[in-house]
PAZAPA-4460 file (N, C-alpha, C; in steps of 0.05 Angstrom, whole numbers, plus 32768, in hexadecimal, padded with zeros to 4 digits):
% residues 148
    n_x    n_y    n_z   ca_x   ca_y   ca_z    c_x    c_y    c_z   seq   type   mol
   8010   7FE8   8000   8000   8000   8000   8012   8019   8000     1      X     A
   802B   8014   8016   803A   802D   8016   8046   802E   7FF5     2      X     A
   804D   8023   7FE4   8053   8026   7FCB   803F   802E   7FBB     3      X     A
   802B   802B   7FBA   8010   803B   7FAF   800B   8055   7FAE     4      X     A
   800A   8060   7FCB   8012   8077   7FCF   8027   8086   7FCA     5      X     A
   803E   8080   7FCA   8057   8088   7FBD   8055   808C   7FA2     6      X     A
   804B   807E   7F98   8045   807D   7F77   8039   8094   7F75     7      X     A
   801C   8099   7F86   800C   80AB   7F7D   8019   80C8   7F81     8      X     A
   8027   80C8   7F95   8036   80E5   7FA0   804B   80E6   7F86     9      X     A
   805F   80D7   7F80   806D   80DD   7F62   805B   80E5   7F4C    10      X     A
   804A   80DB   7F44   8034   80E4   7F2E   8036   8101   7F34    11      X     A
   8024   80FD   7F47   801C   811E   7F55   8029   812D   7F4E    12      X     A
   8042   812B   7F5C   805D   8140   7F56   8063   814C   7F36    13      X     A
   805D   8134   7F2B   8062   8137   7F07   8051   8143   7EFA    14      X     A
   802F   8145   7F09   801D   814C   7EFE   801D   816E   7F02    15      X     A
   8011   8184   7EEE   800C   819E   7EF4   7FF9   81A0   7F07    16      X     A
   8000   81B0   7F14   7FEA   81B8   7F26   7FCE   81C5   7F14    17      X     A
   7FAF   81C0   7F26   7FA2   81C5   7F0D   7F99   81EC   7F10    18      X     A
   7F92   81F4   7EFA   7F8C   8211   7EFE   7F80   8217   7F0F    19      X     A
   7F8D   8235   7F19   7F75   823D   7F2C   7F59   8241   7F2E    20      X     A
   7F53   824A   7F0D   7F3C   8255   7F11   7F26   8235   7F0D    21      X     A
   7F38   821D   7F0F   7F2B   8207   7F08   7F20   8204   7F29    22      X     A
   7F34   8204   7F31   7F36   8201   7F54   7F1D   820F   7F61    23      X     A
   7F1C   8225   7F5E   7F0D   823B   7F5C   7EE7   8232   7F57    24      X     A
   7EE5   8236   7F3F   7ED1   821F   7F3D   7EC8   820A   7F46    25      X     A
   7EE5   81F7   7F48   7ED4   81D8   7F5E   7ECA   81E8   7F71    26      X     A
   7EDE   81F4   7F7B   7ED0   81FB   7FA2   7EB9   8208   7FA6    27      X     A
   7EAE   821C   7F8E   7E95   8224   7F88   7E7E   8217   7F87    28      X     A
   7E8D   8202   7F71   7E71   81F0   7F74   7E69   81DA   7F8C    29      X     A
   7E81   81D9   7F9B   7E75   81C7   7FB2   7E6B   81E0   7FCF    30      X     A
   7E72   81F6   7FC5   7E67   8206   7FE9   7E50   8209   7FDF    31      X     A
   7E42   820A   7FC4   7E25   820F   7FB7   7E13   81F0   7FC1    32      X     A
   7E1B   81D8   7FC5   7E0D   81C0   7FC0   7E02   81C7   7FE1    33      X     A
   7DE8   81BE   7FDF   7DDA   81B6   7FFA   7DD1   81A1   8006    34      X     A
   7DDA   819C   801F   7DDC   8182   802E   7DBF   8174   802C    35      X     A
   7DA7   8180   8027   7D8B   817C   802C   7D8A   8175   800F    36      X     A
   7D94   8186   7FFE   7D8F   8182   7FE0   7D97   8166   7FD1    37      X     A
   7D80   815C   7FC6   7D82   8143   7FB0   7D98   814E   7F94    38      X     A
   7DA4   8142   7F8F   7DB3   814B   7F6D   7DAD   8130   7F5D    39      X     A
   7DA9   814E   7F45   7D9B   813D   7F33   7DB2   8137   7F18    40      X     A
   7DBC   8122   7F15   7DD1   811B   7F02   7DCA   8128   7EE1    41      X     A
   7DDD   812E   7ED7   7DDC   8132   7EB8   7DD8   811A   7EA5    42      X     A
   7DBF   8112   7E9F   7DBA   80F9   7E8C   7DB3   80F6   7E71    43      X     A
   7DBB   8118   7E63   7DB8   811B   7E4B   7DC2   813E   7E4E    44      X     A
   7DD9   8138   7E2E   7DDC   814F   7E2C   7DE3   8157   7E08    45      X     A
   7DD7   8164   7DF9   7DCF   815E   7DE6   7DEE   8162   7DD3    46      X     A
   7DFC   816F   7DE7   7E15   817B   7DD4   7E29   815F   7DCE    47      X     A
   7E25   814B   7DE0   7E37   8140   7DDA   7E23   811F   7DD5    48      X     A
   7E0C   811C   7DE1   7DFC   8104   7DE0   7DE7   8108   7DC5    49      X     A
   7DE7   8113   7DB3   7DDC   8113   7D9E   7DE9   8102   7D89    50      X     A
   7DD6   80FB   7D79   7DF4   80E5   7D69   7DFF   80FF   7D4F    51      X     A
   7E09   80F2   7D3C   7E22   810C   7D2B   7E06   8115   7D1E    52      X     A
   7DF3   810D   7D11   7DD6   8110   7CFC   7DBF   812B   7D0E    53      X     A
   7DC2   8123   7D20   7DAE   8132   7D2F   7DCB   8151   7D3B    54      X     A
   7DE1   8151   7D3E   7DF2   8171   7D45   7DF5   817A   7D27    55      X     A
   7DF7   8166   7D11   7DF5   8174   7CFA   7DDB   8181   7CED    56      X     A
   7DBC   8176   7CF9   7DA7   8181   7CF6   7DA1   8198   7D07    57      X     A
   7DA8   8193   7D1E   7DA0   81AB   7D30   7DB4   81C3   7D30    58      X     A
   7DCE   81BF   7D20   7DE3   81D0   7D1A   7DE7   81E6   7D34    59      X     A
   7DE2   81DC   7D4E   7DEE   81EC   7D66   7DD8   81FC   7D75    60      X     A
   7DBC   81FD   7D67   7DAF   8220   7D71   7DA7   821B   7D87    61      X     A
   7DA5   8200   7D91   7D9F   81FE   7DAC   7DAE   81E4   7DBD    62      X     A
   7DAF   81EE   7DDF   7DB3   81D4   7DE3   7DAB   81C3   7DF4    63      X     A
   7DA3   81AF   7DF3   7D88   81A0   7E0D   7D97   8191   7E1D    64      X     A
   7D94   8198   7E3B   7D9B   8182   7E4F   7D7E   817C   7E5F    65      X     A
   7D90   8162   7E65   7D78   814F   7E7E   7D7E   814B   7E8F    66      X     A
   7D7A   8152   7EAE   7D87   814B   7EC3   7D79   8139   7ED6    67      X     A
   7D7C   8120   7EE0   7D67   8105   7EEE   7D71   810C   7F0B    68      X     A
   7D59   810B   7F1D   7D6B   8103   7F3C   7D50   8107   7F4A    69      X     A
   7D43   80EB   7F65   7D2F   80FA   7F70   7D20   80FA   7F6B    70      X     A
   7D10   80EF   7F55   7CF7   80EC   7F46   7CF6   8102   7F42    71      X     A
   7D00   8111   7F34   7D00   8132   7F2A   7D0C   8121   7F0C    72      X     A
   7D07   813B   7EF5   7D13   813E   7EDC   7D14   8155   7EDF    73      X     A
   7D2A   8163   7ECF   7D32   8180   7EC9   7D40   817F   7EA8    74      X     A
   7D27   818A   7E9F   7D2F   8192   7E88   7D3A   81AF   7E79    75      X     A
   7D4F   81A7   7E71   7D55   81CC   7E68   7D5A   81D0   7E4A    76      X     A
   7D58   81E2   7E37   7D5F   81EB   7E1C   7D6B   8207   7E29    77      X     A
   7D84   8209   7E17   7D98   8220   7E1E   7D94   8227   7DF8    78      X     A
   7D91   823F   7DEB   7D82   8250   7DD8   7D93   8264   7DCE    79      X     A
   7D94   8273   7DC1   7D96   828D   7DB9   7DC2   828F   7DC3    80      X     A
   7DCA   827C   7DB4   7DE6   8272   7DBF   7DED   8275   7DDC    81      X     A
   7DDD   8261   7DE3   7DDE   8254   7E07   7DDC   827A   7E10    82      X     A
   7DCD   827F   7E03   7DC1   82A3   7E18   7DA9   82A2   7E2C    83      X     A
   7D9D   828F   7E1F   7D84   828D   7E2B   7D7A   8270   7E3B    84      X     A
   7D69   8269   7E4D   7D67   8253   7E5B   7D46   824E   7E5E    85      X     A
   7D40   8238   7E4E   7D1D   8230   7E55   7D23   820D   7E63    86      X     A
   7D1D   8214   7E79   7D13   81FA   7E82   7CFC   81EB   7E96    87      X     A
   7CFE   81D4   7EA0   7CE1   81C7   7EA3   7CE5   81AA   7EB6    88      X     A
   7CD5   81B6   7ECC   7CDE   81A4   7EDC   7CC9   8189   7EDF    89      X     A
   7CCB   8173   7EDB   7CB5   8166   7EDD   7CB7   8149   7EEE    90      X     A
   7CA7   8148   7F04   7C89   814F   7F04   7C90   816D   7F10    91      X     A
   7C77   8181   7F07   7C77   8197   7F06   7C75   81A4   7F28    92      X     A
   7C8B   81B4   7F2D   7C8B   81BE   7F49   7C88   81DB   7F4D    93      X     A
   7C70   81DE   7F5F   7C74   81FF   7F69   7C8D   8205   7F6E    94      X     A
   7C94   8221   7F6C   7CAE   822C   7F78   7CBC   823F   7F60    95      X     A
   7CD2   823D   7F69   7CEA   824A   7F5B   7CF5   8236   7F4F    96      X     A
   7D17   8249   7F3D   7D2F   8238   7F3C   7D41   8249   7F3C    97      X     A
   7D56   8249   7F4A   7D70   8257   7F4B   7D81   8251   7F32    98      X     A
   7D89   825E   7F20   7DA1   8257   7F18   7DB4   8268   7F26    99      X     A
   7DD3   8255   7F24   7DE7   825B   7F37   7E01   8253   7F1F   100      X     A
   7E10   826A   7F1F   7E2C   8268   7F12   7E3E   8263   7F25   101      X     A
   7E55   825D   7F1A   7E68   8250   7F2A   7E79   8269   7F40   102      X     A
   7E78   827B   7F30   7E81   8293   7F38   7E70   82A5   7F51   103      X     A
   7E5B   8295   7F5A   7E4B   8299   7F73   7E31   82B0   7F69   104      X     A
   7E2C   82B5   7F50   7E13   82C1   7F48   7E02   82BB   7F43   105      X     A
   7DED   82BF   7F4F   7DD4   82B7   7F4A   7DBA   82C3   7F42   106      X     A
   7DA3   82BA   7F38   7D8A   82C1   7F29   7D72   82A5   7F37   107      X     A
   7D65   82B0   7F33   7D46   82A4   7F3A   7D3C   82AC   7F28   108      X     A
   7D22   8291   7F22   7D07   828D   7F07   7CFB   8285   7F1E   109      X     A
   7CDA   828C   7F1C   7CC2   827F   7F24   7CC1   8264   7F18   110      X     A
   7CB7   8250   7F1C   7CAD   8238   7F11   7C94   823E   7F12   111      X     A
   7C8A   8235   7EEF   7C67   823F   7EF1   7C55   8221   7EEE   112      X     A
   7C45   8223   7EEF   7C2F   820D   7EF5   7C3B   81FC   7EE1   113      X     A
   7C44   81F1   7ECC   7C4F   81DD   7EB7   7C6F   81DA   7EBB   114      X     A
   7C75   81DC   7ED6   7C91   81E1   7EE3   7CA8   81EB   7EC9   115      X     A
   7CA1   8202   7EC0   7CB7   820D   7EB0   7CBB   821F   7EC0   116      X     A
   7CDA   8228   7EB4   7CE6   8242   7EBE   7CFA   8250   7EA7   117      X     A
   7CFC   8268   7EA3   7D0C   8275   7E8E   7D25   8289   7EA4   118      X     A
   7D37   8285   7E8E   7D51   8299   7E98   7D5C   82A8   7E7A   119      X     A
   7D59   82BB   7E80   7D6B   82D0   7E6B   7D86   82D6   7E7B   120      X     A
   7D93   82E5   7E57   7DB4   82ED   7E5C   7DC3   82D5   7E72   121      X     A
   7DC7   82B8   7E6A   7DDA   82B4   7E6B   7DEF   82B9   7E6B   122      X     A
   7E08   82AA   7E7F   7E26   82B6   7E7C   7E30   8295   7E73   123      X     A
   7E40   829B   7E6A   7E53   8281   7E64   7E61   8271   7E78   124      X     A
   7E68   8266   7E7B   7E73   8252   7E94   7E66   823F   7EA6   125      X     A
   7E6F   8232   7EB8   7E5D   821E   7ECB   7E48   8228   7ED4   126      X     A
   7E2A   821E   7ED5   7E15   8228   7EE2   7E05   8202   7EEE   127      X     A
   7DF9   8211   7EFD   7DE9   81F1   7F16   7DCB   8207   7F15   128      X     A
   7DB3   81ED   7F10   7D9D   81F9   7F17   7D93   81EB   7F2B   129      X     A
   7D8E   81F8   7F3F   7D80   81FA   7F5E   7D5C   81F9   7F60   130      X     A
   7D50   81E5   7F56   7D2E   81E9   7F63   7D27   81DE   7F7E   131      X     A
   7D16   8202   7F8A   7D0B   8207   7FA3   7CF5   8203   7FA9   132      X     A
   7CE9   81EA   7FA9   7CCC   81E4   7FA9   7CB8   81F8   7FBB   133      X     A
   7C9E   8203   7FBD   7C97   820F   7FCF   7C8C   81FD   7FE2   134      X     A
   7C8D   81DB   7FDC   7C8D   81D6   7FFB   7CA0   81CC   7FFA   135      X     A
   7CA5   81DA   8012   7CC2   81D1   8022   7CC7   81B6   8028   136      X     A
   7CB3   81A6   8030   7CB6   818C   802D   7CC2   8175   801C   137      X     A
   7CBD   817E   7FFE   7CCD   8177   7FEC   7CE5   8177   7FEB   138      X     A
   7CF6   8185   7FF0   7D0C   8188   7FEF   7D16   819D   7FDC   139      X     A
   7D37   81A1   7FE0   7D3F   81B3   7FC0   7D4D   8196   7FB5   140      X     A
   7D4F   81A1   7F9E   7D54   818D   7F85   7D6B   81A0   7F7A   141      X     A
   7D8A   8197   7F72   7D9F   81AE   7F61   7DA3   8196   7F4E   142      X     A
   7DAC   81A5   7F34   7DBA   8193   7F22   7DD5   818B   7F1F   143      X     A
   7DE2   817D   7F13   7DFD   8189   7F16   7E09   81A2   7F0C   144      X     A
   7E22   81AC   7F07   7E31   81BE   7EFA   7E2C   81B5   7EDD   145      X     A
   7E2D   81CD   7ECF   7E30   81C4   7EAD   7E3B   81DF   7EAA   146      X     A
   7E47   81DB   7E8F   7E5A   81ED   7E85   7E55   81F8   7E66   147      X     A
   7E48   8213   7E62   7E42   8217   7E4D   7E56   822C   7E43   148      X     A
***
């Protein structure tokens, strides 16, 4: 075992340290995650899970993720070159949804009766969406990080 570890500490040493502003980001996104909160995994993302027929039909103008966790779905289309955000939570929940950048800024959407929510002016970089059910009972639900 002590040779295992030795190994890994030589690697280490050989390896670059990784960027700050990468560093930066991890730690962002884990002081944002909530101990109460369910996460909902990334189980479709169209930029890269589409096959080559369907990125050459849709030629970029949008881009669809799916996020599973919790008996929740979270559906999102990012629009108008990832500017804009329509998505849909289902089964449909009163409340909000936070979106949260990595960079610690944040915005709120109402969730309306057909659990959608819209976000304008997008910024580029890591964002997590956060739904705040209005009963509190439910729980919050976050997605993971994604990177537009």
């Amino acid at each position: 075992m002590d040779e295992i570890l030795e190994a890994v500490r030589m690697l280490r040493r050989r390896l670059e340290p990784a960027p700050q502003a990468v560093v930066d980001q991890a730690r962002a996104a884990f002081s944002w995650r909530g101990v109460a909160a369910s996460i909902a995994g990334l189980e479709f993302d169209s930029a890269v899970d589409d096959d080559d027929l369907a990125r050459v039909r849709d030629a970029g103008s949008e881009r669809r993720l799916r996020f599973r966790g919790a008996g929740r779905v979270v559906e999102v289309v990012l629009v108008d070159n990832t500017r804009r955000l329509a998505g849909q939570i289902d089964p449909p929940l009163a409340g909000s949804v936070v979106l949260r950048h990595s960079d610690g800024v944040t915005s709120t959407a109402a969730v309306n009766h057909r659990g959608q929510f819209f976000f304008d002016s997008l910024r580029h970089g890591a964002f997590s969406l956060r739904n705040v059910p209005a009963d509190r009972g439910l729980g919050d639900f976050e997605t993971e990080w994604v990177t537009i």
